[in-house]
C-alpha positions in Angstrom: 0.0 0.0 0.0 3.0 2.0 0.8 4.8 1.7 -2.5 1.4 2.0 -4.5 0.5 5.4 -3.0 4.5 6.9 -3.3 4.3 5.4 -6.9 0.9 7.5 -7.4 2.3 10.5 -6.1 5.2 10.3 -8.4 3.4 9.9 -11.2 1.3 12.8 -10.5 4.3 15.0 -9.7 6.2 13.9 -12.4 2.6 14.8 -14.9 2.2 18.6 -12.7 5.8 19.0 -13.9 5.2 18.1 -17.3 2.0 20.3 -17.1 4.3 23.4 -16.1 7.2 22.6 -18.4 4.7 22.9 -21.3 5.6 19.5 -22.2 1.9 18.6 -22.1 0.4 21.0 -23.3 -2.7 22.4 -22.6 -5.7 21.2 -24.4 -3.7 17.9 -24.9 -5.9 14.2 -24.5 -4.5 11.0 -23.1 -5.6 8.4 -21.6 -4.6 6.2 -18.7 -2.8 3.6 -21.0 -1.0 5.7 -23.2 0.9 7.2 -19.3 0.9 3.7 -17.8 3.2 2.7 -21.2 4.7 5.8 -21.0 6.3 5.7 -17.4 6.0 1.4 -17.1 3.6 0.7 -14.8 0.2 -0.3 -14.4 -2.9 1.1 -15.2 -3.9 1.5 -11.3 -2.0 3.9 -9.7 -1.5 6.3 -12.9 -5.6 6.3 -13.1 -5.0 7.5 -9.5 -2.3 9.8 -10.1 -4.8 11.3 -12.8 -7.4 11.7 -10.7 -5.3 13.8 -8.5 -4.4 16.1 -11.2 -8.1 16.2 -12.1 -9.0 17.4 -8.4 -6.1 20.0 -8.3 -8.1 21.4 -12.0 -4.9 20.3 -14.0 -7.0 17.7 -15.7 -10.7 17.6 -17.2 -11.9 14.3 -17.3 -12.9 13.4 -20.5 -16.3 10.8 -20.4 -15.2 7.4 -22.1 -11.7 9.1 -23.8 -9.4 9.4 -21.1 -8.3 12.9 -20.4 -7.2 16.2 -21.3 -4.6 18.7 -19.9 -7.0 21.9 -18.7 -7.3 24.9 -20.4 -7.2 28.2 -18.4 -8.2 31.4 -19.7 -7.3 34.4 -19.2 -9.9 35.8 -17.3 -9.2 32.4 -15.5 -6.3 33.8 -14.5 -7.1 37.3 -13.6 -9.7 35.6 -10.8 -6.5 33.4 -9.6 -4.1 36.4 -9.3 -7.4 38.2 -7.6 -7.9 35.2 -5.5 -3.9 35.0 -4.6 -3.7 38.7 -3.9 -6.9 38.1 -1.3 -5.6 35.6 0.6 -1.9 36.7 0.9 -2.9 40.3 1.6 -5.5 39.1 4.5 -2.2 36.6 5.9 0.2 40.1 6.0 -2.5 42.3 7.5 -2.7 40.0 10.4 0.8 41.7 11.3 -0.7 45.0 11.7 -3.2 43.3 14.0 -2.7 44.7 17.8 -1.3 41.9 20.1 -3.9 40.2 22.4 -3.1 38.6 26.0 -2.0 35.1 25.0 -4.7 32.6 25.8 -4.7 29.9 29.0 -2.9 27.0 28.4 -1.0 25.3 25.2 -4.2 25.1 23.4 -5.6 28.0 24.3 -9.3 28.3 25.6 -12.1 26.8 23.6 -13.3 28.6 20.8 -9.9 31.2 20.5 -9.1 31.2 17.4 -5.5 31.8 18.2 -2.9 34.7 17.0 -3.3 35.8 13.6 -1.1 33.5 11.4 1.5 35.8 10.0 2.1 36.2 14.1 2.5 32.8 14.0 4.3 32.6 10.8 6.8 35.0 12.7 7.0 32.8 15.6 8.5 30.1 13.2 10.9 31.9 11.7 14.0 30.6 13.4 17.6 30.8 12.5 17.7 27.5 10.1 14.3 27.9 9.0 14.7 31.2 7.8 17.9 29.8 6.2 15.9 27.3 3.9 13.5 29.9 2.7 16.2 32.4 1.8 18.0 29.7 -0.1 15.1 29.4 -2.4 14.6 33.0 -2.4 18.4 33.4 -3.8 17.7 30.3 -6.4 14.7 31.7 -7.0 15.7 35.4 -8.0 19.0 34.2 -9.9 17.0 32.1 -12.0 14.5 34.8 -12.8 16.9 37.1 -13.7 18.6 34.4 -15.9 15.2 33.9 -17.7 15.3 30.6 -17.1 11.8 29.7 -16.3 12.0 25.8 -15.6 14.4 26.9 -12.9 12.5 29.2 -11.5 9.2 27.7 -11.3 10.8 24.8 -9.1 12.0 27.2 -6.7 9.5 29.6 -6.5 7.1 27.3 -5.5 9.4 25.7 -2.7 10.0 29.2 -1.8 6.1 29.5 -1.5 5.2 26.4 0.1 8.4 26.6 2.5 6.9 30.2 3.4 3.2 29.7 3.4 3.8 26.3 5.5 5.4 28.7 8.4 1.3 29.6 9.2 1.1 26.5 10.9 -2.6 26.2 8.6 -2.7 23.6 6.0 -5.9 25.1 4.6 -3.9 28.0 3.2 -0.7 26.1 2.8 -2.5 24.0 0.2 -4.6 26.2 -1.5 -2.0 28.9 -2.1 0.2 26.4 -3.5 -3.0 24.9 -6.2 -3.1 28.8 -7.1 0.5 29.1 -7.7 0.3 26.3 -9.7 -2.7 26.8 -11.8 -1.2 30.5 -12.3 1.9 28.9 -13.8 0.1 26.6 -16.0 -1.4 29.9 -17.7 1.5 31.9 -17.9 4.3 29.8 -18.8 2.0 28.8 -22.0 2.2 33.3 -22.8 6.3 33.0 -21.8 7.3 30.4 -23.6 6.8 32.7 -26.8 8.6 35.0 -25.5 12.3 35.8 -27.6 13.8 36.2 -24.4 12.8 36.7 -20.7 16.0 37.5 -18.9 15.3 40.2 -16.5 11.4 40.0 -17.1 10.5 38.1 -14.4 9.5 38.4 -11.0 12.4 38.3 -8.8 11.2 40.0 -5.8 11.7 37.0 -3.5 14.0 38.4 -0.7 12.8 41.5 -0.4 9.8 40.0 0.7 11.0 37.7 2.9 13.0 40.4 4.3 9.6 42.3 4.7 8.3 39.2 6.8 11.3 38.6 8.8 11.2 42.5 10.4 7.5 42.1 10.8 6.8 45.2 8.1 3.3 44.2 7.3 3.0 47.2 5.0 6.2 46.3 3.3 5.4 42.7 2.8 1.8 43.7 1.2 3.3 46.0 -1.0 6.0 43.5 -2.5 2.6 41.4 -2.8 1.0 44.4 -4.7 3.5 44.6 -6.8 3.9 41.2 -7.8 0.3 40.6 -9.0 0.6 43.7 -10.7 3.6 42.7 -12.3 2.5 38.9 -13.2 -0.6 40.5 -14.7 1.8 42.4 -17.2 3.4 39.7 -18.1 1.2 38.3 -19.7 -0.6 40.8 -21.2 -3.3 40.4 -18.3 -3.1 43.7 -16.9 -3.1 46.1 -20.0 -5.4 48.3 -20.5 -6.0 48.2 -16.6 
């Protein structure tokens, strides 16, 4: 059972990758036999694996014809940088958020929602965490400035997920990191007709990090302002606006 559900879980990573590499394209069909062939396995676990993608709105499932990679729009993706935007802004604004007494005991009393979680994002900021997530940050922003886009999707999302995970909420965690990805899906099918990209991309990593680490809520939703704004104009999503 073990092996089976790592073995789905590759597959499904390996797919999302190909997905964000523009490998499989979007609009592409396929069915469960022609990836089972494809990667050497049974039909089980990539059927699985597919269904994954299908939950995570990677996949449409196609009725008796297998599947087909999901096509985002661009108003799709206006909504997802909206939706992004929302959620991160409302994380950073709990900084700015007056400090209540803590509550009684570990768990606090029942029904206390507990401090806002960018306080608690804060709170897990120590010295070698901190150090993971500016690794990525660094990877991140050297890549974007490279314009080397495979490169930088893989750490940017790290970067995300590494930072996002800090909030101690899995909620968020995981549905900031579904945006991020479905986001990516969009753009990198604009950017890949792009001539060149080096110095186009977002590569604001560390300074908001840096914004997080001193507690600047204001700073940290700025950088976040920016960077929807930004990722809008790229691809061609915020013209006109």
């Amino acid at each position: 059972m073990i092996r089976r559900s790592t073995l789905r879980s590759q597959i499904a990573t390996a797919l999302r990758d190909e997905i964000l590499a523009g490998r499989l394209a979007t609009g592409r069909e396929f069915t469960v036999k022609e990836i089972a062939e494809q990667y050497g396995v049974s039909a089980t676990p990539v059927r699985e694996a597919l269904v994954d993608l299908a939950a995570q709105g990677l996949l449409d499932v196609e009725q008796h014809r297998g599947f087909r990679v999901h096509v985002f729009t661009l108003a799709d993706y206006r909504a997802m940088c909206e939706a992004r935007q929302l959620v991160v802004d409302g994380i950073f604004q709990g900084l700015e958020t007056p400090a209540e007494p803590e509550p009684t005991g570990a768990a606090g009393t029942a029904g206390s929602p507990g401090p806002p979680v960018a306080r608690r994002a804060l709170g897990g900021l120590g010295p070698e965490v901190l150090a993971s997530v500016r690794r990525r940050a660094d990877a991140a922003e050297r890549a974007a400035r490279a314009g080397d886009l495979d490169v930088l999707i893989a750490y940017d999302l790290r970067f995300w997920r590494e930072l996002s995970g800090l909030l101690g909420n899995a909620y968020i965690c995981d549905f900031l990191d579904r945006l991020r990805v479905q986001c990516w899906v969009y753009a990198v099918s604009v950017l890949r007709g792009r001539p060149s990209l080096r110095g186009r991309l977002w590569s604001g990593h560390n300074a908001l990090l840096d914004a997080v680490e001193s507690g600047d809520a204001r700073a940290a939703r700025e950088v976040i302002a920016t960077y929807n704004q930004h990722a809008l104009t790229q691809v061609g999503a915020g013209e006109g606006a």
